[in-house]
C-alpha positions in Angstrom: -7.3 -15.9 4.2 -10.2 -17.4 1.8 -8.5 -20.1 -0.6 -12.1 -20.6 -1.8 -12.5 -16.8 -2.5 -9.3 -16.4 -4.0 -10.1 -19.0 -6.3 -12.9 -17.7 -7.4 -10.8 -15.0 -8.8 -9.2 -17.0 -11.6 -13.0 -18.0 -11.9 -13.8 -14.6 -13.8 -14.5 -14.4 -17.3 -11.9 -11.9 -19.5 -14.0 -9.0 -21.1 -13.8 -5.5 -22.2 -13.6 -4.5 -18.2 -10.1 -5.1 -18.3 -7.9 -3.4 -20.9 -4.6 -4.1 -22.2 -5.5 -7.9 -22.2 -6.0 -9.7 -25.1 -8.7 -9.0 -27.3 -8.9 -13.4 -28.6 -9.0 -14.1 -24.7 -12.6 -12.9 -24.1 -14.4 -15.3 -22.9 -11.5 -17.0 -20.7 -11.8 -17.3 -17.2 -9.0 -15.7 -15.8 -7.4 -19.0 -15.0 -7.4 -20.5 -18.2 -5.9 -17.3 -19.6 -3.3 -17.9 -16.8 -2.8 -21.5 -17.2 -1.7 -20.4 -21.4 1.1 -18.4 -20.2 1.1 -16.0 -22.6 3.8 -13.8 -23.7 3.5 -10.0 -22.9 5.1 -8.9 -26.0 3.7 -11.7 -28.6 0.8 -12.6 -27.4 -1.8 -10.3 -28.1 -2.0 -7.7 -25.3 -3.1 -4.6 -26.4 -1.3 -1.1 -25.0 -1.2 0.3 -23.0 -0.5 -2.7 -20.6 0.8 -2.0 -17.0 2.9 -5.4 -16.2 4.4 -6.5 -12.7 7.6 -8.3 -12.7 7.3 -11.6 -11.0 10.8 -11.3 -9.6 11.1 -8.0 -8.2 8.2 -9.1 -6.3 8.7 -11.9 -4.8 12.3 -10.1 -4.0 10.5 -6.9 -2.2 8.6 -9.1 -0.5 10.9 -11.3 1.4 13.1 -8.4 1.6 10.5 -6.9 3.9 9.6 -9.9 5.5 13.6 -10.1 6.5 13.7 -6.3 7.7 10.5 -6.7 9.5 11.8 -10.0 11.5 15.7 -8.9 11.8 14.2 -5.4 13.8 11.9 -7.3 16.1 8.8 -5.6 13.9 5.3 -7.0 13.4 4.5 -5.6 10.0 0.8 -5.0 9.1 1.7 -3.6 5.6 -1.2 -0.7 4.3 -3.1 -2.6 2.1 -4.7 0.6 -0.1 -1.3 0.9 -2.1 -2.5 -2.3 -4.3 -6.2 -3.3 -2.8 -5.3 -6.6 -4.3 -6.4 -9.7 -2.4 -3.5 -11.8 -3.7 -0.8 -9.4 -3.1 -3.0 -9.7 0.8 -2.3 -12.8 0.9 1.3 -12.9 -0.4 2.4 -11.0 2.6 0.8 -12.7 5.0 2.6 -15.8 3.9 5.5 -13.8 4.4 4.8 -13.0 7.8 3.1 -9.7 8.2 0.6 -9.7 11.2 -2.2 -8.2 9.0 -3.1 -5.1 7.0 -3.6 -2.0 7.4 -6.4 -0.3 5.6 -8.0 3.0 5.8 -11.5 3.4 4.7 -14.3 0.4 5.5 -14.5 -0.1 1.6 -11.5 -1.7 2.0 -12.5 -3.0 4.8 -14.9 -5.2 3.3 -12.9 -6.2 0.1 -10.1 -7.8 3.5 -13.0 -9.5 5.0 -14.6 -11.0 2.0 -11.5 -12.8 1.1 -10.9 -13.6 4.3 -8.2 -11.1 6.3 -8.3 -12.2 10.5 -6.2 -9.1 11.5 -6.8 -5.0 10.3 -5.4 -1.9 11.7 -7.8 0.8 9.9 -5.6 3.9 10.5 -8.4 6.1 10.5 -10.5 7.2 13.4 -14.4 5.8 12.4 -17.6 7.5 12.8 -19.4 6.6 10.2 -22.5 4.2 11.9 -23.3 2.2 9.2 -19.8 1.0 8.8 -19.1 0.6 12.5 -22.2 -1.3 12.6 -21.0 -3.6 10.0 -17.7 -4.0 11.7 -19.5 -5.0 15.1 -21.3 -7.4 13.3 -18.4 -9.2 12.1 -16.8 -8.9 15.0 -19.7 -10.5 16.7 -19.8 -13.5 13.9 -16.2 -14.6 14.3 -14.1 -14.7 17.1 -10.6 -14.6 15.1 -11.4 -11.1 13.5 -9.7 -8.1 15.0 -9.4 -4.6 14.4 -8.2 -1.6 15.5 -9.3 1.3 14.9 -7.5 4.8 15.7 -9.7 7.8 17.9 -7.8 11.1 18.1 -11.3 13.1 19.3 -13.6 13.1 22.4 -16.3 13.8 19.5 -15.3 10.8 17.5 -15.2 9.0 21.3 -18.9 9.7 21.6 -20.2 9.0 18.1 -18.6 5.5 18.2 -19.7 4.8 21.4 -23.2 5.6 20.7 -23.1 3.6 17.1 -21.5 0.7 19.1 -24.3 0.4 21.4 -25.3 -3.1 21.8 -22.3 -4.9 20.3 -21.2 -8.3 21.6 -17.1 -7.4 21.6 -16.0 -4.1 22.3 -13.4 -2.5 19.1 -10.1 -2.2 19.8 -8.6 1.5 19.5 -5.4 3.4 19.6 -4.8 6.8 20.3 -3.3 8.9 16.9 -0.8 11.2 18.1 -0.7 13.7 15.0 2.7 14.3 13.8 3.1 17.6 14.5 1.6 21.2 14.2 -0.3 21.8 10.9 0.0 18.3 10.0 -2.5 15.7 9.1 -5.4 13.7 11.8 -4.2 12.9 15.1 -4.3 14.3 18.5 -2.2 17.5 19.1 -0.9 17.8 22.6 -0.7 15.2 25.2 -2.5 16.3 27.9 -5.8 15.9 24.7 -4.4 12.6 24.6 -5.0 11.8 28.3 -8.9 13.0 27.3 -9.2 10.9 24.4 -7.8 8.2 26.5 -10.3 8.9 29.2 -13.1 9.2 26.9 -12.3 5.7 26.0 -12.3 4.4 29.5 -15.9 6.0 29.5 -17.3 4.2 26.5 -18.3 0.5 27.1 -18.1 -0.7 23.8 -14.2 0.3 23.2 -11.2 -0.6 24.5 -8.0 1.0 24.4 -5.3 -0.8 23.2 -2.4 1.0 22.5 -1.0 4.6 20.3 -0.4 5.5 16.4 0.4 7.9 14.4 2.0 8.1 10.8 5.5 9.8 11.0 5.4 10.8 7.5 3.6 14.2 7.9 6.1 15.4 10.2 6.9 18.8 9.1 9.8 19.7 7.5 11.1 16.0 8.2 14.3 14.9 8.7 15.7 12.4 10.5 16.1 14.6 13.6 12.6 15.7 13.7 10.9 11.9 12.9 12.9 10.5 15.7 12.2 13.3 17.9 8.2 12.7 17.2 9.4 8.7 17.4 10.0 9.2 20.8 7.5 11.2 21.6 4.8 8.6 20.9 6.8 6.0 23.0 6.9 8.4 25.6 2.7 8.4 25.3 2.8 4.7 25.1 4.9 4.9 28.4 2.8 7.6 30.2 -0.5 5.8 29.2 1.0 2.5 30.9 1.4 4.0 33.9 -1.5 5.6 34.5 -3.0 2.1 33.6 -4.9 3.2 30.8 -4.4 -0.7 28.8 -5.8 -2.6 32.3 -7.4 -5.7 30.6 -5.7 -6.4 27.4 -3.3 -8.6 26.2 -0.6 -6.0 24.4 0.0 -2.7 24.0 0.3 -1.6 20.5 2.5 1.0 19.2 2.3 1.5 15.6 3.5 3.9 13.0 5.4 3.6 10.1 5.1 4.5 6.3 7.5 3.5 3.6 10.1 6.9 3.6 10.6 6.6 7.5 10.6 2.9 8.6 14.6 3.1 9.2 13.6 5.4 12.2 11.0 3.7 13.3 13.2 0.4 13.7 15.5 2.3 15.8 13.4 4.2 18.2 11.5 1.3 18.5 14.5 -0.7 19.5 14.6 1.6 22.0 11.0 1.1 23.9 11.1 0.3 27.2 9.5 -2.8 29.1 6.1 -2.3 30.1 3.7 -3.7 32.2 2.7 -5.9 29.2 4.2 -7.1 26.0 4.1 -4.6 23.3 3.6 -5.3 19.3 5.9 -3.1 17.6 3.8 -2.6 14.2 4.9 -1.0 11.2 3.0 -0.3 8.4 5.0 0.2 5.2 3.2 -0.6 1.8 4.5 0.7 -1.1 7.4 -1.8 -1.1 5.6 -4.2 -2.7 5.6 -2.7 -6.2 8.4 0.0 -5.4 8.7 2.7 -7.7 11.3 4.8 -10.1 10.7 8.4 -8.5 8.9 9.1 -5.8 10.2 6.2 -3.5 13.0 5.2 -5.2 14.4 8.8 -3.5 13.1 8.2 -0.1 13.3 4.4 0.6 15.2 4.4 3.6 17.4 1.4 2.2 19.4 4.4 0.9 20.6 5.4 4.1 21.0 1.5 4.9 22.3 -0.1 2.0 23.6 -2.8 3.8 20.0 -4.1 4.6 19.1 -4.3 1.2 17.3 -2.9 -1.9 14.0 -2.8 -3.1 13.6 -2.7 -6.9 10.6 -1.2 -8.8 8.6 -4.0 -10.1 5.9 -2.1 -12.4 6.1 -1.2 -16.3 3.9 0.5 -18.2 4.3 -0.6 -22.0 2.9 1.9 -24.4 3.2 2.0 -27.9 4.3 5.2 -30.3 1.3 6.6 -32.0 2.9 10.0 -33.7 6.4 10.8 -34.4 5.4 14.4 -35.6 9.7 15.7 -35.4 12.9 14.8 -34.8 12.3 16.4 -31.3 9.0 15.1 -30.2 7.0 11.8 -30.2 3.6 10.6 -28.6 3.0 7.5 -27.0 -0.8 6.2 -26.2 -1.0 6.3 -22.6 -1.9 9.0 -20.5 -3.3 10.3 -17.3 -5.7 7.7 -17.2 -3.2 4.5 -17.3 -0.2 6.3 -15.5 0.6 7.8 -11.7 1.7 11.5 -12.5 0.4 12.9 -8.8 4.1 12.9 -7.7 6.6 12.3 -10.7 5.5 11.9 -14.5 6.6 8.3 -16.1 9.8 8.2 -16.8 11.1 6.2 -20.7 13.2 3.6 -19.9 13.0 1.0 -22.6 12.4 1.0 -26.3 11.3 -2.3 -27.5 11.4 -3.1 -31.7 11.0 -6.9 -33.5 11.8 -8.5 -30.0 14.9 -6.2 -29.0 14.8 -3.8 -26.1 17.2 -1.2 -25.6 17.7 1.7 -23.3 15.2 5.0 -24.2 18.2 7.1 -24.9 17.1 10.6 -25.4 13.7 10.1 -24.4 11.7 11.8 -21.8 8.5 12.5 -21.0 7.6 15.8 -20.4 3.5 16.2 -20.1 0.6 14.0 -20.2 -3.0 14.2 -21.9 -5.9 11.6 -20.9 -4.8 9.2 -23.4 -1.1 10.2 -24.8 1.8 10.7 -23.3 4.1 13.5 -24.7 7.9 13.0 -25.7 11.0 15.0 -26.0 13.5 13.2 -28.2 16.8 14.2 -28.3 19.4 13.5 -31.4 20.7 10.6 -29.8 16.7 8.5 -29.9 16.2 6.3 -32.1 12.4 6.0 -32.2 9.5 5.2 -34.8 5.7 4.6 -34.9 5.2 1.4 -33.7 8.0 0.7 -31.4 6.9 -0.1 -27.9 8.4 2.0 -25.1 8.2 1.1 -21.2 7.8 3.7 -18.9 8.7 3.2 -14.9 6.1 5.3 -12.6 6.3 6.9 -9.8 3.6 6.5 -6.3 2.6 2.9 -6.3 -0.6 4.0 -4.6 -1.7 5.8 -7.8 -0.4 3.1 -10.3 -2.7 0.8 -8.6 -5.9 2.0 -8.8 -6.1 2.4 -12.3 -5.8 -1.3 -14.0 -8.3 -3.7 -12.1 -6.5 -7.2 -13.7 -2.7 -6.4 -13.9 -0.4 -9.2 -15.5 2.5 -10.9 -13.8 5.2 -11.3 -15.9 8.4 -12.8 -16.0 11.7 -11.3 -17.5 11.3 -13.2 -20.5 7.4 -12.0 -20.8 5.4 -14.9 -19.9 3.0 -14.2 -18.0 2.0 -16.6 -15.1 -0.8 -14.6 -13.3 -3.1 -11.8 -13.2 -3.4 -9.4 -10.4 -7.2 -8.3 -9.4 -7.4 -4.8 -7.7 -10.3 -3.5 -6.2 -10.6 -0.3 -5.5 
């Protein structure tokens, strides 16, 4: 990646763009607010402030890093839960082979900071943005991407957008997961048409399968192995009929962050082909974890002994009203908080520098800008007191703060996370 524009990250000037920062730091580039080390709690961050812990992440990512390796797994990890460069860059330290993207926004936010390797799990037909990609493909050698095709159609209108590029685009085949579920090619004999479709087209080149095992319907781990399978099994019948002649590897990909367990295993299980094959998973909500959504499904509860992830975000809000003994409002809402799958859940109350456990607090609806708490007998809460709320669907957290601190457990915070979504 770009050290030079990663730097110019901590180049940016602090401003009303980013809220929950200090109101005394305008004017700061972001590295000189960094370089103070402030405090979250005492040192003028406004709330709502969303915080990452420094070491829940650095733990979730080198516990991924070790998964990845231990399985045999290149990881290409989607990049659209955090759209943050740095975080991009973090796990490529750690290994991973690239990252996966999905829309050729974030596309160009990879490129411009300098990421060699995507896998856009998407099939592309948009001309301007295949265009751009043949362009860069054309001005540096060490780029690659691949894209997925699950459609004769989308065959034809990449082709004909393609025409005239110097290097042809990588693609894989998306087997969809199933009946009714999401993109991807239904049955395989459509494959084998995609797949010839390909061998038609001059400026692609097909390079291996996908497909994203979390739509399976009704999944358990019966039916995602069973699918598993069934996309070696393309991988396999592709092979033979010599549909990857001319590349280097045959990629078989899949792999979101509720399923990876299975994906490790029938992976395991892939036979030797007529050319080495990168096993690539895709998991990318590990990096900040959660406490709902995927703190239920991680599949380290079926495997303990591999490990634990541990949710790394906090949302610190303060209390605004504390209208009864049963109810109390907080100021953050819908537009600082993930509520898609789970609403925040109170976790700690903090007053003059003590935290505690939010005992008899929960939150039970949000507007745009509050929050809305049931207290219980046993809560022991007052205007004023700062309470931090865990979230749930990292990929929704996000997208809502574009400079997010990076805080130790004693508060100080050593860096700021840019987003760009």
């Amino acid at each position: 990646m770009s050290s030079e524009a990663l730097a110019r990250l901590g180049e940016e000037r602090v401003d009303h763009r980013f809220k929950g920062l200090p109101p005394d730091a305008d004017g700061l580039t972001v590295g000189e607010l960094a370089a103070q080390r402030r405090n979250l709690f005492t040192g003028g961050f406004t709330t709502p402030v969303l915080a990452l812990s420094a070491e829940r992440l650095e733990h979730n990512l080198a516990l991924m890093e070790t998964y990845a390796t231990r399985h045999g797994l290149a990881f290409a990890p989607h990049g659209k839960t955090t759209m943050a460069p740095q975080l991009f860059r973090r796990q490529i330290e750690r290994g991973a082979w690239g990252i996966t993207l999905a829309v050729p926004h974030q596309v160009r936010v990879a490129r411009a900071f300098g990421v060699r390797r995507v896998f856009l799990a998407n099939e592309l037909v948009d001309p301007a943005a295949l265009r751009w990609i043949a362009a860069e493909l054309s001005a540096d050698p060490d780029f690659r991407l691949v894209c997925y095709v699950d459609s004769v159609r989308g065959v034809e209108l990449m082709d004909a957008a393609l025409r005239g590029a110097r290097r042809p685009l990588d693609v894989v085949v998306e087997l969809a997961a199933g009946e009714g579920a999401r993109t991807g090619v239904r049955t395989e004999a459509e494959c084998a048409a995609v797949a010839d479709a390909v061998a038609g087209a001059r400026t692609l080149r097909l390079v291996g399968v996908a497909g994203y095992e979390g739509e399976v319907p009704r999944a358990d781990p019966e039916r995602v192995r069973a699918w598993l399978r069934r996309l070696v099994a393309l991988a396999v019948d592709l092979d033979g009929a010599g549909r990857f002649a001319g590349v280097e590897e045959i990629v078989v990909s899949a792999g979101g962050s509720a399923w990876f367990d299975a994906v490790a295993d029938v992976f395991a299980e892939i036979p030797g082909l007529s050319l080495p094959v990168l096993k690539l998973l895709r998991s990318g909500a590990y990096v900040s974890h959660d406490d709902g959504h995927y703190r239920r499904l991680t599949p380290f509860n079926r495997v303990p002994e591999e490990g634990a992830l541990e949710p790394a975000f906090r949302l610190w809000t303060q209390v605004v009203s504390r209208p009864s003994p049963e109810q109390a409002f907080v100021n953050a809402g819908k537009r600082d908080a993930a509520y898609d799958l789970d609403l925040p859940f109170a976790q700690v109350v903090r007053r003059d520098g003590t935290e505690r456990p939010a005992t008899g607090v929960s939150v039970t609806a949000l507007s745009d800008q509050h929050a809305w708490l049931r207290t219980t007998g046993e809560a022991d809460l007052e205007v004023g007191d700062w309470v931090g709320l865990g979230l749930s669907h990292p990929c929704t957290s996000f997208d809502k703060w574009p400079l997010i601190p990076l805080a130790e457990a004693d508060g100080t915070v050593v860096d700021y996370i840019r987003t760009f979504f």
